[in-house]
C-alpha positions as CSV (number, residue, x, y, z in Angstrom):
1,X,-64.3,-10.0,68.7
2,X,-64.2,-11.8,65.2
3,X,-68.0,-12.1,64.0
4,X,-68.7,-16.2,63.4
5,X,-70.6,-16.1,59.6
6,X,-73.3,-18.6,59.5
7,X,-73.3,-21.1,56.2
8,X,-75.9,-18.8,55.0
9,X,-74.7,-16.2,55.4
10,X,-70.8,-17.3,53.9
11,X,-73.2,-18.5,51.3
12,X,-74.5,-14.8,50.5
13,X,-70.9,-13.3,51.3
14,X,-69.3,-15.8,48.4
15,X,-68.6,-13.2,45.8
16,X,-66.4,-10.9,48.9
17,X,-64.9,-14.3,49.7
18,X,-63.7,-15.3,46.1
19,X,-62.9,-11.4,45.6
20,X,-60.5,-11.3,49.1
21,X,-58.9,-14.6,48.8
22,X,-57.4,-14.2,45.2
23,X,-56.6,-10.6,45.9
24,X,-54.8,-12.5,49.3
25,X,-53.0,-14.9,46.6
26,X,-51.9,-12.4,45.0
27,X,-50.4,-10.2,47.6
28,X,-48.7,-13.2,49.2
29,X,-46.5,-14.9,46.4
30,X,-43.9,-13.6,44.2
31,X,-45.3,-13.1,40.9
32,X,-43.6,-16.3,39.2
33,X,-45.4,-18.2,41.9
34,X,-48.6,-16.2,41.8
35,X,-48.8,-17.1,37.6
36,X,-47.4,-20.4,37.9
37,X,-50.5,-21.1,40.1
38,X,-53.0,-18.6,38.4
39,X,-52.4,-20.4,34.9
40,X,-53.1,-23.6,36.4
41,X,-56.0,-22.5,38.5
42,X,-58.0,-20.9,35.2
43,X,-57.2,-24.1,33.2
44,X,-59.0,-26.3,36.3
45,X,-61.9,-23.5,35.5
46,X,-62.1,-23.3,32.0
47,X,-62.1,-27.6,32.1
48,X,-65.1,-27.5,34.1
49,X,-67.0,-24.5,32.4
50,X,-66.0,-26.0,28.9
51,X,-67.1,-29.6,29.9
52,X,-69.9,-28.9,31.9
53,X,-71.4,-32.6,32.3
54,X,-68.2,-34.3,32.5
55,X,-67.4,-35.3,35.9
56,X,-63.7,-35.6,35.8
57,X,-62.7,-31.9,35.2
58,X,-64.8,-31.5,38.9
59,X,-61.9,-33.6,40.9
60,X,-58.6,-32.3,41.7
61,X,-56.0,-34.8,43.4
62,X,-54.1,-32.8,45.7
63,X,-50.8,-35.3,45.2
64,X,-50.9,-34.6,41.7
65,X,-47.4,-33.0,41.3
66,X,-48.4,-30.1,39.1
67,X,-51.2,-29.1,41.6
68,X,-49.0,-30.0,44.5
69,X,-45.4,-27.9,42.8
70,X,-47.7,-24.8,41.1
71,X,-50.9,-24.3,43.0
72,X,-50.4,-25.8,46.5
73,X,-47.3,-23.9,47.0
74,X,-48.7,-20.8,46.2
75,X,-50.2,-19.7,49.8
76,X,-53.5,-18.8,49.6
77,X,-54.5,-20.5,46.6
78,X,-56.1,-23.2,48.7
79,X,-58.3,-20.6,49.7
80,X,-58.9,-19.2,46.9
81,X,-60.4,-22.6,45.3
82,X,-62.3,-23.1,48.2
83,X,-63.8,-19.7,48.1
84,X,-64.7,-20.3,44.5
85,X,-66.9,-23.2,45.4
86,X,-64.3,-26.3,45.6
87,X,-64.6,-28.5,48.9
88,X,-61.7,-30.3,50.3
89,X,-62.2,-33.9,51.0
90,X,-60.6,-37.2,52.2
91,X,-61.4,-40.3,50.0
92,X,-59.6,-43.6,49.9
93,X,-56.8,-42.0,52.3
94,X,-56.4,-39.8,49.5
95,X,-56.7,-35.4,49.9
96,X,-58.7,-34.2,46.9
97,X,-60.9,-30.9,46.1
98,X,-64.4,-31.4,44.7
99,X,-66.3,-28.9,42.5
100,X,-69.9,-30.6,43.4
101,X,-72.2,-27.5,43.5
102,X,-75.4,-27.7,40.9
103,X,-74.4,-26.3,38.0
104,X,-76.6,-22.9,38.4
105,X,-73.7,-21.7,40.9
106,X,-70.9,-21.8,38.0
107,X,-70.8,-18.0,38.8
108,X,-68.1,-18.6,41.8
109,X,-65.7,-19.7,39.1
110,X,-66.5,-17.6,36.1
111,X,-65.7,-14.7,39.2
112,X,-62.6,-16.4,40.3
113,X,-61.0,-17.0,36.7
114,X,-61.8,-13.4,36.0
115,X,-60.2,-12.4,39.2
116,X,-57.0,-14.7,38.5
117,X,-56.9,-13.1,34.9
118,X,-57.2,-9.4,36.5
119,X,-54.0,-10.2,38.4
120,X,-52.6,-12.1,35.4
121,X,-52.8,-9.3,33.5
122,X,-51.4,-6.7,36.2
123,X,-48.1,-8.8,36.8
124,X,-47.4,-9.1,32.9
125,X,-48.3,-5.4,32.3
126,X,-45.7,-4.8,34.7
127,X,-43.3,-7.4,33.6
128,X,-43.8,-5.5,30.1
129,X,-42.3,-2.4,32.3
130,X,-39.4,-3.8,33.0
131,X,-36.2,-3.0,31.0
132,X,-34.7,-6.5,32.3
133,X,-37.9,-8.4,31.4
134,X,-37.9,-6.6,28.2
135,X,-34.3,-7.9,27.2
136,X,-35.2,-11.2,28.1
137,X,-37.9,-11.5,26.0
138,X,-35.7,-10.0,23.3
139,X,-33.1,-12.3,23.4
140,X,-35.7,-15.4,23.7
141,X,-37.2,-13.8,20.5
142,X,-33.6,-13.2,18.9
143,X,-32.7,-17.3,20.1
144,X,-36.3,-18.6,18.4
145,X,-35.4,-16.6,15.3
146,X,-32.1,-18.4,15.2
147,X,-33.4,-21.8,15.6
148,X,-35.8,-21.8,13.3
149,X,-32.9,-20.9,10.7
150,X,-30.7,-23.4,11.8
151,X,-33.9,-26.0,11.3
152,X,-34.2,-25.1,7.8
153,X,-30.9,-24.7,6.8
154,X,-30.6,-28.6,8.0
155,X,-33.4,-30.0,6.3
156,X,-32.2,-28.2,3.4
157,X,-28.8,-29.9,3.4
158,X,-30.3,-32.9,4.6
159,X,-32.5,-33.1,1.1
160,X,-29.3,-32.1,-0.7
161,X,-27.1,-34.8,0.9
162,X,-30.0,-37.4,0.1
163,X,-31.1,-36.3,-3.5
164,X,-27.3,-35.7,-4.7
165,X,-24.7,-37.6,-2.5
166,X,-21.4,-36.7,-2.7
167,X,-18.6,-38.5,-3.1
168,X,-16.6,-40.2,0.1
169,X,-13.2,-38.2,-0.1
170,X,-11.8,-41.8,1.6
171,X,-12.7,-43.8,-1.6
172,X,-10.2,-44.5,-4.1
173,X,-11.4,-44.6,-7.6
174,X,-12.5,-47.8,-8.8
175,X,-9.4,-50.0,-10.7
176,X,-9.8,-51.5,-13.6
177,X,-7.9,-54.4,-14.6
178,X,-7.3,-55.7,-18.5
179,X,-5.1,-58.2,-20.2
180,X,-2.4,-55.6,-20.3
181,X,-2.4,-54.2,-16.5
182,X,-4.2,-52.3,-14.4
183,X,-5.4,-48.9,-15.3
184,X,-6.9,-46.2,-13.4
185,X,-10.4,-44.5,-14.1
């Protein structure tokens, strides 16, 4: 038999609940889901911690693609938000998620973010593991290195062609005709 928590005592439980559901979002998603959703996740945190009195970072529209593609696919992360204080509503026919606690319970999300960032961290320590994910980021580092010289060697030319234009090979040189003929320059 499953015990029934009251409110109350959810209430006192909240840091077991935030603690267990992003562990839960963790364990259930590959790890490109898991950081796709993470990333997103901490930036919804970081809004609302860095803009504490502005009351758009504390609404999250659930048919918002990026929420819907990167968070709401990741399963448990519903949970997970919920668990760090958000409440899921119905407004105007419209799903969204709410962060309307008083301002002295900002420690549900300051525990989820670091949570989200302790599993962040353990999926990109890995990654760093990995031969394959090693010469990936090699040749992404090898392919920026490339680009950047071929940017500068066309604004180079570019200033060239403009400050010293060459000559159109199609052009004939310009004729000049006197009393006696024509003559070539």
């Amino acid at each position: 038999m499953t015990h029934k928590w009251s409110i109350s005592e959810r209430e006192e439980h909240w840091t077991d609940v935030v603690v267990a559901n992003v562990s839960a979002m963790h364990t259930k998603n590959a790890a490109k889901v898991y950081l796709s959703a993470a990333m997103l996740m901490i930036k919804l945190t970081d809004n609302i911690l860095d803009n504490p009195d502005d009351r758009k970072y504390r609404e999250i529209k659930l048919r918002n693609p990026r929420i819907r593609d990167e968070v709401l696919k990741c399963d448990g992360a519903e949970d997970a938000l919920i668990g760090m204080g958000w409440t899921k509503r119905v407004i105007d026919m419209e799903e969204k998620m709410f962060w309307d606690r008083p301002d002295s319970d900002f420690e549900r999300l300051k525990l989820g973010k670091t949570e989200l960032v302790k599993y962040v961290s353990m999926i990109r320590e890995k990654a760093s593991d990995d031969p394959k994910e090693r010469e990936r980021r090699e040749r992404e580092e090898i392919m920026k290195v490339i680009h950047t010289d071929k940017e500068a060697r066309l604004k180079k030319y570019a200033k060239k062609e403009v400050t010293n234009p060459a000559p159109c090979p199609n052009t004939a040189p310009p004729v000049l005709i006197s009393e006696t003929g024509p003559k070539h320059s």
